[in-house]
PALO-612724 format. One record per residue (C-alpha): z, y, x. Coordinates in Angstrom, 1 decimal. Layout:
      up   north    east
       Z       Y       X
...
***
This chain:
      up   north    east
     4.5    -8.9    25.2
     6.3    -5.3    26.1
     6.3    -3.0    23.2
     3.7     0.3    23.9
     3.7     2.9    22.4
     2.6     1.8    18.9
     5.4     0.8    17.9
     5.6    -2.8    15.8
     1.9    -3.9    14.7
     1.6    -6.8    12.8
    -0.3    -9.8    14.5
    -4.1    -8.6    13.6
    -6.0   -10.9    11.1
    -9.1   -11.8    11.2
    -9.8   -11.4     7.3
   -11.7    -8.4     6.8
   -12.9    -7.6    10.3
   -16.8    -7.4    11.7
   -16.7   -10.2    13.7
   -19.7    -9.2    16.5
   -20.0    -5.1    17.1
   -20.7    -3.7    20.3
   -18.7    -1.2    21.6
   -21.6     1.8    21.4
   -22.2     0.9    18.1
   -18.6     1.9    17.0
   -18.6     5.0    18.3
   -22.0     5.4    17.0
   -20.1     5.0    13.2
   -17.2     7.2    14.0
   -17.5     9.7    11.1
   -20.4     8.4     9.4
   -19.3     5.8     6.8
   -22.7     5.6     5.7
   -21.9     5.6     2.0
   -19.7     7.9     0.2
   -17.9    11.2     1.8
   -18.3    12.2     5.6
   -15.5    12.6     7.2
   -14.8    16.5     8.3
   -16.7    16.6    12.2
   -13.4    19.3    12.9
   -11.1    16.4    12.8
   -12.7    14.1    15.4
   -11.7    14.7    19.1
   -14.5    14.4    21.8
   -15.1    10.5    22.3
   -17.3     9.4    25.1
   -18.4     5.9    26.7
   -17.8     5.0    30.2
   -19.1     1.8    31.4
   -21.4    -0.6    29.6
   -21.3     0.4    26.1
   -23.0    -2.6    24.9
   -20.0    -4.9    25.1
   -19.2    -7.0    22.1
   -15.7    -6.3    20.3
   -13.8    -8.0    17.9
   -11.0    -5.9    16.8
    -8.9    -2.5    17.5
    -5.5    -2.4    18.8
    -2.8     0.0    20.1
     0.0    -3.0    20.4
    -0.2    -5.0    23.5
     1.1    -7.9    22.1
    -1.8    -7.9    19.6
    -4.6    -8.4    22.2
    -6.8   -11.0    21.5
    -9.9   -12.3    23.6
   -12.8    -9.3    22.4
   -10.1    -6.5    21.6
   -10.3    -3.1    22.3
    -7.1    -2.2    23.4
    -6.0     1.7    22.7
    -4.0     3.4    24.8
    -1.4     5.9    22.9
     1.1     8.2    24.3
     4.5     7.9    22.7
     7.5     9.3    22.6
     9.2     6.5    24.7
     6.2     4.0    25.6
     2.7     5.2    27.1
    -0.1     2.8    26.2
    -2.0     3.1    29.3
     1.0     1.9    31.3
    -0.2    -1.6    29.5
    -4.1    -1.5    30.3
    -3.8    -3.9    32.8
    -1.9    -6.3    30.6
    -4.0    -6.1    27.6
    -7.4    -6.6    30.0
    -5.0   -10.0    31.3
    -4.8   -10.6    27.7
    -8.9   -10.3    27.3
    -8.9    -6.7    26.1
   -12.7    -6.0    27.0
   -12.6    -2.1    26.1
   -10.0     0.5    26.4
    -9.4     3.9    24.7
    -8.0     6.3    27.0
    -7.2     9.7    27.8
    -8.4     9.4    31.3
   -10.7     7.2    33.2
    -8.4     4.3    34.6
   -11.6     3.1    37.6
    -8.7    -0.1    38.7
    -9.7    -1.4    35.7
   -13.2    -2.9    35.3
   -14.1    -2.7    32.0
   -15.7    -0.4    29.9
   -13.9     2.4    28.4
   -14.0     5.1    25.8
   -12.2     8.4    27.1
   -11.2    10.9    24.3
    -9.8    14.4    24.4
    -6.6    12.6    21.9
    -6.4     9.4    21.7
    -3.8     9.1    19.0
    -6.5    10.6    16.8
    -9.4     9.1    18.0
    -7.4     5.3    17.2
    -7.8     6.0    13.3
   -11.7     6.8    14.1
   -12.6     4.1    15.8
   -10.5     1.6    13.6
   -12.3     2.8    10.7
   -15.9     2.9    12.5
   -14.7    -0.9    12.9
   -14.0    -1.7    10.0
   -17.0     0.5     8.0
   -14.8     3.0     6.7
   -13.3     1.0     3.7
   -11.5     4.3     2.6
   -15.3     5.4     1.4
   -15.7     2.0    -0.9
   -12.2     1.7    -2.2
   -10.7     4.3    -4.0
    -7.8     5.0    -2.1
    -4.4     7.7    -3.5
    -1.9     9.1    -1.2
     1.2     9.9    -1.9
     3.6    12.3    -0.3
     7.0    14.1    -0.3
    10.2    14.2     1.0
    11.9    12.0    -2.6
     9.6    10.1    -4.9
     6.8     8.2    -3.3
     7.9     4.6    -3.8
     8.5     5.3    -7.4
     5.6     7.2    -8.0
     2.9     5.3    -6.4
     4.2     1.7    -8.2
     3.5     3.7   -11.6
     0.3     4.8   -10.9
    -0.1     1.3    -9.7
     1.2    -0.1   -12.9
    -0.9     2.5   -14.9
    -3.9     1.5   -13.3
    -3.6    -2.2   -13.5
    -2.9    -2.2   -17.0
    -5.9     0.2   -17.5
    -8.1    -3.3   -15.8
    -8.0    -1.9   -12.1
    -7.6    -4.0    -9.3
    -4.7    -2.3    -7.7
    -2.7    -2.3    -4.5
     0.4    -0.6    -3.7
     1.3     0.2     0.3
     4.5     1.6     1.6
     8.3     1.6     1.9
     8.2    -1.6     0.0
     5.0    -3.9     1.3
     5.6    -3.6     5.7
     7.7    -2.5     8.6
     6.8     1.3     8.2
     6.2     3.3     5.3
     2.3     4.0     7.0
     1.3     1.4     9.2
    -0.2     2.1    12.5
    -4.3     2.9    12.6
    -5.4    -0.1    13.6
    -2.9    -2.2    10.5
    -3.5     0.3     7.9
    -7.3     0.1     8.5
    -7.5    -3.8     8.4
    -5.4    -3.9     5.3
    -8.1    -1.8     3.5
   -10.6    -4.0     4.7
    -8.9    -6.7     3.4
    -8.3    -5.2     0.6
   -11.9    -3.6     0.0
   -13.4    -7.3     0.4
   -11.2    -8.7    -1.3
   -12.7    -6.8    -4.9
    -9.8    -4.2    -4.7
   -10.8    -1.3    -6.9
    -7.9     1.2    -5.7
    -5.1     1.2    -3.1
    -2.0     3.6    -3.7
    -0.3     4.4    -1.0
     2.6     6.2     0.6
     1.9     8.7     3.3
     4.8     9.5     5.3
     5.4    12.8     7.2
     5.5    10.9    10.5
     2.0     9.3     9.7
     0.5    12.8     9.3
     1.9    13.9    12.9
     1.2    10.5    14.4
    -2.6    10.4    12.9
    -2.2     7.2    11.3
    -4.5     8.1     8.8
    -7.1    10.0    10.7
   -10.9     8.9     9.3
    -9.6     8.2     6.3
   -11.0     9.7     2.8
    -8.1     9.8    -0.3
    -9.9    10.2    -3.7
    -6.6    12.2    -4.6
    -3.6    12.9    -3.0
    -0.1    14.0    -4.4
     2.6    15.7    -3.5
     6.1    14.9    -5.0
     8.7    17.6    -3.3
     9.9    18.6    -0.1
    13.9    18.7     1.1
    15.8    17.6     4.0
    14.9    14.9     5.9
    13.4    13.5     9.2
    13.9    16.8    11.3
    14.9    14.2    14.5
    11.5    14.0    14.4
    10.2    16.9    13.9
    12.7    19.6    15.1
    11.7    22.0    12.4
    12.0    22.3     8.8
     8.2    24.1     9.0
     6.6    21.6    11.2
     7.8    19.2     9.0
     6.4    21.1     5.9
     2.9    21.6     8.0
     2.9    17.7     8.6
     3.0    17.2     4.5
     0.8    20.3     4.0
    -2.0    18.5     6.4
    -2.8    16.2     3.9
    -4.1    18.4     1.5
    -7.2    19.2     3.2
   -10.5    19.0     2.8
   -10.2    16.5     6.0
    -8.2    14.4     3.9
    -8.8    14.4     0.0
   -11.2    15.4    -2.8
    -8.4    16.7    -5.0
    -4.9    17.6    -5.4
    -2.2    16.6    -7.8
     0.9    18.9    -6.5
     4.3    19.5    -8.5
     4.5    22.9    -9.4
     8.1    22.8    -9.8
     8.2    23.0    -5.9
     8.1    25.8    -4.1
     6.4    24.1    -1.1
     4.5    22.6    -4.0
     3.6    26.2    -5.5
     2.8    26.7    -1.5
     0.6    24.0    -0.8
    -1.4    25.0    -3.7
    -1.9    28.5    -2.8
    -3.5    27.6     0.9
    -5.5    24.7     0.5
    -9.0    24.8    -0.4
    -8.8    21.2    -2.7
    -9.3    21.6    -6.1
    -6.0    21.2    -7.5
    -4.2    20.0   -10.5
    -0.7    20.8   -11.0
     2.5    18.8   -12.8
     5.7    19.7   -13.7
     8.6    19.5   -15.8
     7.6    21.8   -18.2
     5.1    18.8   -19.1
     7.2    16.6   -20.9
     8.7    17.7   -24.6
    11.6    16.2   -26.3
    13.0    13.9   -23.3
    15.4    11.1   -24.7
    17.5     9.7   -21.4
    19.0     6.1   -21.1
    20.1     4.6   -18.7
    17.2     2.1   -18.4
    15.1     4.4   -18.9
    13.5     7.7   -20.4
    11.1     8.8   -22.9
     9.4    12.2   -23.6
     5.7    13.6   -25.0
     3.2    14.6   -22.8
    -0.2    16.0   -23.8
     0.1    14.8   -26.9
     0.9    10.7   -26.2
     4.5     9.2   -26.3
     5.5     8.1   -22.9
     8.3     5.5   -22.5
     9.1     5.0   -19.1
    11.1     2.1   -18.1
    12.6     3.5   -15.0
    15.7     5.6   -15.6
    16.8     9.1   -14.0
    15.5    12.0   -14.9
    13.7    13.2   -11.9
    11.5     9.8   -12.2
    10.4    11.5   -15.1
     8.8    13.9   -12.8
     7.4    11.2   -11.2
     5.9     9.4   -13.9
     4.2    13.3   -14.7
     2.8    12.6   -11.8
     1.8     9.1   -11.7
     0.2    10.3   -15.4
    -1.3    13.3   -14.2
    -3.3    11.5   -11.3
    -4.0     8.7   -13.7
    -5.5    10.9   -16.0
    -8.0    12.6   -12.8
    -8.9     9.3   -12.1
   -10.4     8.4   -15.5
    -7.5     6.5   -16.8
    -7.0     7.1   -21.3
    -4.0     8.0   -22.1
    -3.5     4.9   -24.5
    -3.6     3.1   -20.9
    -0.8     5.3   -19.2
     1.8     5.2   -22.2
     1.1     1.2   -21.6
     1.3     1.0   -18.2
     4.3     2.9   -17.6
     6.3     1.3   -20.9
     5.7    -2.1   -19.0
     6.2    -1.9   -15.8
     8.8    -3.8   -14.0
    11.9    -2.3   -12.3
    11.1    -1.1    -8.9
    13.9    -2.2    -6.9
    16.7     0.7    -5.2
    15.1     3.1    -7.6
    17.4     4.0    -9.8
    18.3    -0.1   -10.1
    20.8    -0.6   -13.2
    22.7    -3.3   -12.4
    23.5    -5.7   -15.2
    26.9    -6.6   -16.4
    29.0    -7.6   -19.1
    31.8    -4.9   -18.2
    31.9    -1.5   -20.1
    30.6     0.9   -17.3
    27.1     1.0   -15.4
    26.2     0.4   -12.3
    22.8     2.3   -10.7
    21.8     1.0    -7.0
    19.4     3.9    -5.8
    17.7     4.9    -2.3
    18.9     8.4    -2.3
    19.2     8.9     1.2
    18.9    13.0     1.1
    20.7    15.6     0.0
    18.2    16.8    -2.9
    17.5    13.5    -3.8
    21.3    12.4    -3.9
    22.0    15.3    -6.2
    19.1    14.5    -8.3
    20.6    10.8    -8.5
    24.0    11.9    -9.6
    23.1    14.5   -12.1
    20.9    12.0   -13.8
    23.7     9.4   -13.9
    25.9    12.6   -15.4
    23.4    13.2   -18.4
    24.1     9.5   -19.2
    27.8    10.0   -19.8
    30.0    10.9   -22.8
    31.9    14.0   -21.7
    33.7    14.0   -24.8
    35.6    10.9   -23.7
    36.3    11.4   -20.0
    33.7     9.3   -18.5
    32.8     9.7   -15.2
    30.6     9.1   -12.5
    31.4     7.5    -9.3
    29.5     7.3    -6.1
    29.4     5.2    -3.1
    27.7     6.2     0.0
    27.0     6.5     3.7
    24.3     8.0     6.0
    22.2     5.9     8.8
    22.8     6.3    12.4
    19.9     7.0    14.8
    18.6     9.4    12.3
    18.7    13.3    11.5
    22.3    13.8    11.8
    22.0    17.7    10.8
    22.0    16.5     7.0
    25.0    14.4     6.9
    27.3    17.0     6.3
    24.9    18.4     3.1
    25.1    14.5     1.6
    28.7    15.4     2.0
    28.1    18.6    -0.1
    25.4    16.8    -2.6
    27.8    14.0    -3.3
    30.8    16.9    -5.0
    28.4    16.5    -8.1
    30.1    13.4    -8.6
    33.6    12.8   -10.0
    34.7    10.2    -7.4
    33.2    10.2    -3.9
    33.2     7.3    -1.7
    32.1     7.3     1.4
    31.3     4.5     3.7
    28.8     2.9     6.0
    25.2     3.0     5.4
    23.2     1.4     8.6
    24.6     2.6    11.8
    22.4     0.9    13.9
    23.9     2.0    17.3
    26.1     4.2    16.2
    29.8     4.8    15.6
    30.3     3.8    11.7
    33.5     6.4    11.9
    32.0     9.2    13.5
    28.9     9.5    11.0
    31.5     9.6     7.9
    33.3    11.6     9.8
    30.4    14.6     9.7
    29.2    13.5     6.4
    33.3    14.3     5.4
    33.0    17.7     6.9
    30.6    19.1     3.9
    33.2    18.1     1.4
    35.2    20.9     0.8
    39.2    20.7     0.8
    39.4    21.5    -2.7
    37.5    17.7    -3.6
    39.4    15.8    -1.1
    42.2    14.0    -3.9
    39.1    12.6    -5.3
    37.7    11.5    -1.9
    38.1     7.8    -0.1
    37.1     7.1     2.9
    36.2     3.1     3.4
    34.1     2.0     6.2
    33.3    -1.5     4.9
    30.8    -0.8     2.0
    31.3    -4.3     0.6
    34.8    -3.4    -0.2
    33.6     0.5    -1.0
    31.6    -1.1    -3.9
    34.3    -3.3    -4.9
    36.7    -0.1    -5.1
    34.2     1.6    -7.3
    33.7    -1.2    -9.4
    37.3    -2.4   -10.3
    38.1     1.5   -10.9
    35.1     2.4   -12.8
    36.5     2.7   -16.7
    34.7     2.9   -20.1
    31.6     4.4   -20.3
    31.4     5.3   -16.1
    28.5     5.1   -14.2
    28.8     4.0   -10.8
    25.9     5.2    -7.9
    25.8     3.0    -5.1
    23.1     5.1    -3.0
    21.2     5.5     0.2
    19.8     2.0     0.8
    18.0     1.1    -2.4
    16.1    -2.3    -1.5
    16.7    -2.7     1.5
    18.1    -6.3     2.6
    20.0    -6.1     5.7
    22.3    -3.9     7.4
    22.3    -2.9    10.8
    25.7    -2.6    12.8
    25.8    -2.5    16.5
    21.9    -2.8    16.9
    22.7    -6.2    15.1
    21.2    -7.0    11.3
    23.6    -8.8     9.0
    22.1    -9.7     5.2
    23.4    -7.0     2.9
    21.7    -5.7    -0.1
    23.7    -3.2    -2.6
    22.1    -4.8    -6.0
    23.1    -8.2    -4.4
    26.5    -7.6    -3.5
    27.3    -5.6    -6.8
    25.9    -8.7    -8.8
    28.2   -11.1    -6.9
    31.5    -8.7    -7.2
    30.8    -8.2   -11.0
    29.9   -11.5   -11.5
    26.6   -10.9   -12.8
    23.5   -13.2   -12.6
    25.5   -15.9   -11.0
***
């Protein structure tokens, strides 16, 4: 079917799902999960029933291509596709409901017309699905850097501590949030399924788009907030209001929030959420590796098995939730001493030579400083190691920070830049802008090499004893996209084959 304005929905399942529900009686649920927290009546648009309102429905949709004989079909309003210009092929497809914005009478079947659909889609797919959010204890996790990491070690903590645990985000679909109607489904699944608690990433798009409206987080956190995304949202403040909206009494129960950031410090100064802060400050007598980090926090040794330092901000945070939740700290220290490598974050790479190799997803300025700084505490000064770094910047995104990865990336001591995934765009032209931010004076340690296979192999057969070389900006991802066209590529893959390791 055409794409609407949904975007890319999985095909719906029917695990987890009421099977027989009349339309009426939806609506009638909307905000009411019957059990646990109501959901704030402020943050429900209007919602009323036109038509026979004791039609039978089988599941909630806003992708056209999902429609399944019984669906209700939701019409959403996007930035390139409008929903309702597919009503009359998701009725063909036996749609027997519609949400809209307005009353579409050329179609004859019942409808429910809302003040904001976009919103009222979470509702209703919640009402659906009996609000799993309010039986499974559910964590979000936001910021600009650190939500991947973060939310697979307060999955690991949590598991080890005897907690059915699942993790959702950049690493388990399509989109860092899924749509309404996906992410709903999931919890159901997951909720039926004996899932004690679901972790997941809440992107700054999901806020804006109301992915998550009718949902109820038993906590929330909030890593940092830098450059990133403003495509989207134009502004560096709507983007901060986006992140901010999560931390609500809509929203969450409680606050975990890193005080070392200033939106951070911000966040927790307006929101009426009980809050508990982290920060650096937390952890005494850090010992860095480069697998890995260890430090004291409130009293317990903490060995964390994911290198950097700023993850060790992110395991303060993991901890610190863990902690709100209930979790002993014998459990914690355990959970975050085994966990296994999360893959593009902070990735070493392993060789025989005698230099390392990090693969990371630092794909923004702050969080490509933070990268490269962290691979700096790991060298020997005293003998003239250095650190190298190999990356790009994606095309059909926010081109205003390309120039400031240019800038971030001086922190190293070799700077390679290349291609990162173009998509439609001109491979040249991005390094190109990315090129302006470094300044003349770093230029004789600057290469320029569009094919990043042969970028990493230049940074690999130049690194010397005791280097570290960065390959950042795609972390785990598996394919890279030139000319609208995905080939397989992934950075820990194609530095294994070049050094010859794991073969």
């Amino acid at each position: 079917m055409t794409p609407d304005a949904s975007g890319r929905d999985q095909p719906n399942s029917d695990r987890g799902t009421k099977a027989m529900q009349t339309l009426g009686g939806v609506l009638a649920r909307v905000g009411r999960p019957g059990r646990g927290r109501p959901i704030a009546p402020g943050s429900i648009p209007s919602m009323r029933v036109e038509g026979d309102a004791g039609v039978i429905v089988s599941d909630v949709t806003n992708d056209s291509r999902s429609v399944r004989a019984g669906s209700m079909f939701c019409c959403v309003r996007g930035e390139r596709f409008d929903g309702h210009d597919f009503a009359r092929e998701a009725v063909q497809s036996g749609a027997v409901a519609l949400l809209v914005d307005h009353s579409l009478p050329e179609l004859e079947v019942p409808q429910i017309i809302a003040t904001d659909t976009r919103a009222a889609v979470g509702h209703l797919a919640a009402a659906f699905h009996d609000h799993p959010s309010s039986s499974v204890e559910v964590v979000g996790v936001t910021g600009t850097n650190g939500k991947t990491t973060t939310s697979h070690m307060l999955g690991a903590i949590l598991e080890h501590a005897g907690r059915r645990t699942t993790v959702l985000g950049t690493l388990s679909g399509a989109r860092t949030t899924p749509e309404a109607p996906e992410l709903q489904r999931t919890l159901a699944i997951e909720r039926d399924a004996g899932t004690h608690t679901v972790v997941m990433e809440v992107s700054s798009h999901a806020l804006a788009l109301q992915r998550v409206a009718g949902m109820h987080f038993a906590a929330t956190i909030f890593t940092n907030l830098g450059h990133d995304h403003l495509d989207f949202h134009r502004t560096h403040d709507a983007y901060f209001a986006a992140k901010a909206s999560l931390f609500t009494l809509d929203y969450t129960s409680r606050a975990i929030i890193n005080r070392d950031d200033v939106y951070g410090r911000k966040i927790a100064e307006q929101t009426d959420v009980p809050v508990t802060p982290f920060g650096s400050d937390d952890a005494d007598d850090v010992i860095r590796v480069v697998g890995g980090s260890s430090f004291s926090w409130r009293g317990t040794r903490i060995h964390c098995t994911v290198g950097g330092d700023f993850n060790v901000l992110n395991a303060l945070a993991a901890a610190t939730t863990a902690a709100e939740l209930g979790i002993p700290p014998e459990h914690i220290a355990a959970g975050l001493a085994t966990m296994q490598q999360i893959p593009g974050r902070f990735e070493v790479v392993p060789h025989d030579g005698n230099f390392a190799v990090v693969v990371d997803y630092a794909h923004t300025p702050e969080a490509l400083r933070n990268v490269l700084n962290s691979a700096r505490d790991l060298l020997d000064a005293e003998a003239g190691a250095k650190v190298t770094v190999v990356f790009g910047c994606g095309g059909d995104r926010d081109p205003s920070k390309r120039a400031e990865m240019g800038a971030a990336a001086c922190v190293a001591d070799r700077i390679i830049v290349t291609s990162d995934n173009p998509r439609n765009e001109s491979p040249e032209a991005i390094v190109a802008a990315i090129v302006t931010g470094i300044p003349d004076s770093h230029h004789g340690r600057l290469v320029v090499e569009i094919d990043r296979r042969r970028a990493i192999e230049i940074a690999c057969s130049t690194a010397g004893a005791g280097d570290v070389v960065v390959i950042a900006g795609r972390g785990h991802e598996a394919t890279q996209t030139i000319a609208g066209v995905e080939v397989p590529f992934g950075d820990a893959d194609v530095a294994r084959q070049i050094l010859g390791a794991g073969q």
